[in-house]
TORZA-685590 format. One line per field, with one value per residue (C-alpha): residue in three letters; y, x, z. Coordinates in steps of 0.1 Angstrom, whole numbers. Layout:
<recs>
rodren <- (Ala, ...)
yy <- (Y, ...)
xx <- (X, ...)
zz <- (Z, ...)
</recs>
This chain:
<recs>
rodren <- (Unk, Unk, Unk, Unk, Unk, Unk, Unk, Unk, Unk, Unk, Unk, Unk, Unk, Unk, Unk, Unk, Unk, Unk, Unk, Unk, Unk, Unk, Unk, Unk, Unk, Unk, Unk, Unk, Unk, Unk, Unk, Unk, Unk, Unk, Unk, Unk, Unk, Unk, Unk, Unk, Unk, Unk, Unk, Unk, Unk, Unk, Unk, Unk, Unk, Unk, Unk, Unk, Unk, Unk, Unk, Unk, Unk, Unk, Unk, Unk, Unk, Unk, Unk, Unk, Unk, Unk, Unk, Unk, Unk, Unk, Unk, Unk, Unk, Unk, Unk, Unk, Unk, Unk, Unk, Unk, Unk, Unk, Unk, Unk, Unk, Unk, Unk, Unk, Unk, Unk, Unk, Unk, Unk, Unk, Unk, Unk, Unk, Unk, Unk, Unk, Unk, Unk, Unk, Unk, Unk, Unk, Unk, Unk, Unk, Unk, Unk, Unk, Unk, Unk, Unk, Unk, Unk, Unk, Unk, Unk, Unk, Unk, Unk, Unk, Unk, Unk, Unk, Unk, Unk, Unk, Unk, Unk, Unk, Unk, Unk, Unk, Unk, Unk, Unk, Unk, Unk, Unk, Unk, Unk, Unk, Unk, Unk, Unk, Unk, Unk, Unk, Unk, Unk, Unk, Unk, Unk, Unk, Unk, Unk, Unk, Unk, Unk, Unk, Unk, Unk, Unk, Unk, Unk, Unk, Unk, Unk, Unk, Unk, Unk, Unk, Unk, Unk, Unk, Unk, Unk, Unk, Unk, Unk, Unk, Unk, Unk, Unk, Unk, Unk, Unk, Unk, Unk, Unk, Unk, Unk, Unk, Unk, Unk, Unk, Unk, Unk, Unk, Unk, Unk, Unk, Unk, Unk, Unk, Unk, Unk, Unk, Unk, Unk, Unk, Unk, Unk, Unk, Unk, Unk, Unk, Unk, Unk, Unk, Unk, Unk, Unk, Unk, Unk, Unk, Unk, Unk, Unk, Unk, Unk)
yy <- (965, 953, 923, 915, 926, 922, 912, 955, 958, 974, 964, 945, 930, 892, 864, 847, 817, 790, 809, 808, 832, 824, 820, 848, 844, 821, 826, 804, 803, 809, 794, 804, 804, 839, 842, 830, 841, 840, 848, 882, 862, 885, 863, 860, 887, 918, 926, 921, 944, 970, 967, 974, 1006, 1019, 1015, 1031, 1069, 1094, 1077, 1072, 1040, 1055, 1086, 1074, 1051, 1053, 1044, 1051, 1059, 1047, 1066, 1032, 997, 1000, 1021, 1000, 970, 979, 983, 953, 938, 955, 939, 901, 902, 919, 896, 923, 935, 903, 908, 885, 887, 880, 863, 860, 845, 830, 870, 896, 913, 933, 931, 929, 922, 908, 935, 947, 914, 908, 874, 881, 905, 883, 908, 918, 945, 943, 968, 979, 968, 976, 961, 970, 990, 960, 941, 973, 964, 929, 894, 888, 920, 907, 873, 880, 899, 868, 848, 871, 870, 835, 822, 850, 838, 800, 789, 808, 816, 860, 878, 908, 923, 962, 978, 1013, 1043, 1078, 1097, 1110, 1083, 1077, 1048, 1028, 1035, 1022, 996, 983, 986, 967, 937, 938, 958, 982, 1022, 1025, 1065, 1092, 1091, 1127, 1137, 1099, 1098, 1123, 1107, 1117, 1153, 1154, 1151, 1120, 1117, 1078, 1061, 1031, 1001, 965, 931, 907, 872, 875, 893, 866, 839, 863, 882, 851, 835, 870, 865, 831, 839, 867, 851, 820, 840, 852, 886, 914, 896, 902, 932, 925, 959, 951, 921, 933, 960, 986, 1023, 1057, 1065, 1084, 1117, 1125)
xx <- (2575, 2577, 2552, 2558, 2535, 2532, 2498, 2494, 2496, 2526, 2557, 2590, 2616, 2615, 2623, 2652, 2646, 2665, 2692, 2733, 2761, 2790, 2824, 2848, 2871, 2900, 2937, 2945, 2960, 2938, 2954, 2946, 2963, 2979, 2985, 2982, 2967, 2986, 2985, 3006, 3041, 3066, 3096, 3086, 3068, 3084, 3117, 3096, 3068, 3093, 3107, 3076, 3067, 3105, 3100, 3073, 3090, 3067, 3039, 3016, 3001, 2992, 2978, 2945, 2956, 2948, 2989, 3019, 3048, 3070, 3103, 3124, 3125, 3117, 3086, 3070, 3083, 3063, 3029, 3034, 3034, 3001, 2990, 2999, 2987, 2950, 2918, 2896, 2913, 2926, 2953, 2966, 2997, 2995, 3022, 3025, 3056, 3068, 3073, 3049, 3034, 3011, 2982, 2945, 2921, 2890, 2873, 2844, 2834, 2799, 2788, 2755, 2746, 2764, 2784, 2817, 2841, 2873, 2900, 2933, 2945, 2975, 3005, 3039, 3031, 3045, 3014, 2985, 2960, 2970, 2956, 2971, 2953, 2918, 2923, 2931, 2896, 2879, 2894, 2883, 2848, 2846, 2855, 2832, 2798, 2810, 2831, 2811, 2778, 2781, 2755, 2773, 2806, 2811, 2840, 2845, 2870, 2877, 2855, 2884, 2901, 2889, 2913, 2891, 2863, 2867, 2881, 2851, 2825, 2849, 2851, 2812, 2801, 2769, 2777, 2756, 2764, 2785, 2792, 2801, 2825, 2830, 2866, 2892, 2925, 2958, 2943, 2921, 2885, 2874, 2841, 2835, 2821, 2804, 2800, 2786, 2779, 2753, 2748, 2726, 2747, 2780, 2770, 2765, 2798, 2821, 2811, 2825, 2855, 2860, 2856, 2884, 2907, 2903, 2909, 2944, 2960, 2946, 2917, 2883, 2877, 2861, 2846, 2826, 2815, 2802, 2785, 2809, 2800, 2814, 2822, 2793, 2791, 2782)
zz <- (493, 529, 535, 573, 600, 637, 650, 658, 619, 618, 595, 607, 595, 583, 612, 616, 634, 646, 643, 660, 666, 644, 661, 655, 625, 642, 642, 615, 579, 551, 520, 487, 452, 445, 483, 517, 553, 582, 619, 626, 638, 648, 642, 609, 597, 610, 591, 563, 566, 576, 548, 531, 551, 539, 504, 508, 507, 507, 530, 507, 518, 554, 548, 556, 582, 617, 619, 600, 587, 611, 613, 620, 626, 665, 663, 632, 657, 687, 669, 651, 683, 697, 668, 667, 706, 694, 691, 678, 649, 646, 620, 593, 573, 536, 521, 480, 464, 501, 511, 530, 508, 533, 560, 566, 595, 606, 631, 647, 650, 666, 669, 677, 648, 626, 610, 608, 592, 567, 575, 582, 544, 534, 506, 493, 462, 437, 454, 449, 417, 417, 420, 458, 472, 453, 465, 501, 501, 483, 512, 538, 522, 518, 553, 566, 549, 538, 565, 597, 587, 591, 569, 563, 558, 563, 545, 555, 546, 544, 528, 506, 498, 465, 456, 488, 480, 441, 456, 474, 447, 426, 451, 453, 482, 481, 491, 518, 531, 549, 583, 591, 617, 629, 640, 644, 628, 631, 643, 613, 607, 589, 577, 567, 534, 546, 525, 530, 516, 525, 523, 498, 474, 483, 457, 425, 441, 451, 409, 399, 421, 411, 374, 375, 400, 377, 338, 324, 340, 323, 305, 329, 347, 384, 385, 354, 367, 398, 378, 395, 392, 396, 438, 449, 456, 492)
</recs>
């Protein structure tokens, strides 16, 4: 039950004193022990990543992308480069096994609400359901509420995508609704399952992180021990 009151007798929410903005998640490597971090680079990351997208044949990974497929090496080329020059996505390369393996981003970052979103994921298919995807969200996670201070993390998808939205309630974050009608995508509606973690939750969440990324392949299940359940209905 709430307990705070202003001096009128009616409930707020709790202060926050003394209290900074965070600096935005920085362009710089994040290394961890299934994979690493890295600035979007061009040079280094392109040929790579485009070879992803064409082993990828039938699309599947962008279906419920904002982006994607790309019908050759120029077009894929071009956005990549929209995307190493943005600050907000800010988009980092993960690299397993010295290769690309994929991408993720910080965005919709806002200092002074101290939160901040996880988005535009995607990895070659050998890389789906592995311990480099779950680590590179642990990483995310962990320089978001260890290393700058934000007290919550959003994770947000298609309403039908039903392989996201298991994802995030296996990585720890709370179901909060359905956005109806947010965006139009691609020409299509998209009505948006919204999820989010708080600082609160991050110690229980990164021990379960730690725990799985730390145990034999195949031996712990990280949507068990985040107490994972069935994707809502709407």
């Amino acid at each position: 039950m709430h307990t705070h009151t202003n001096h009128l007798g009616q409930p707020i929410g709790p202060a926050l004193p003394n209290w900074k903005p965070p600096l935005p998640p920085p362009r710089a490597a994040i290394e961890g022990r299934f994979c690493r971090l890295e600035p979007l680079d061009i040079e280094r990351h392109s040929a790579a990543l485009f070879e992803a997208n064409s082993a990828n044949t039938d699309g599947r990974i962008w279906t419920y992308m904002a982006y994607g497929p790309f019908p050759d090496q120029g077009a894929m080329l071009e956005w990549l480069r929209r995307c190493a020059g943005s600050e907000d996505p800010l988009f980092l390369c993960v690299e397993g096994e010295g290769r690309p393996l994929g991408m993720v981003a910080f965005m919709n970052v806002r200092p002074d609400m101290r939160d901040l979103e996880l988005g535009n994921i995607w990895y070659l298919p050998e890389a789906q359901r592995t311990q480099v995807n779950t680590e590179a969200v642990y990483l995310m996670l962990r320089e978001a509420f260890d290393v700058l201070g934000y007290r919550r993390a959003e994770w947000k998808c298609d309403s039908l995508n039903e392989r996201s939205r298991r994802a995030a309630l296996r990585l720890g974050f709370h179901f909060e609704g359905v956005f109806r009608q947010h965006m139009i995508i691609k020409e299509r509606n998209r009505d948006t399952a919204w999820y989010a973690l708080l600082d609160g939750d991050w110690p229980r969440v990164r021990s379960n992180f730690e725990r799985f990324l730390a145990a034999p392949p195949g031996t712990l299940s990280l949507a068990a021990l985040n107490g994972a359940t069935e994707v809502p209905t709407e």
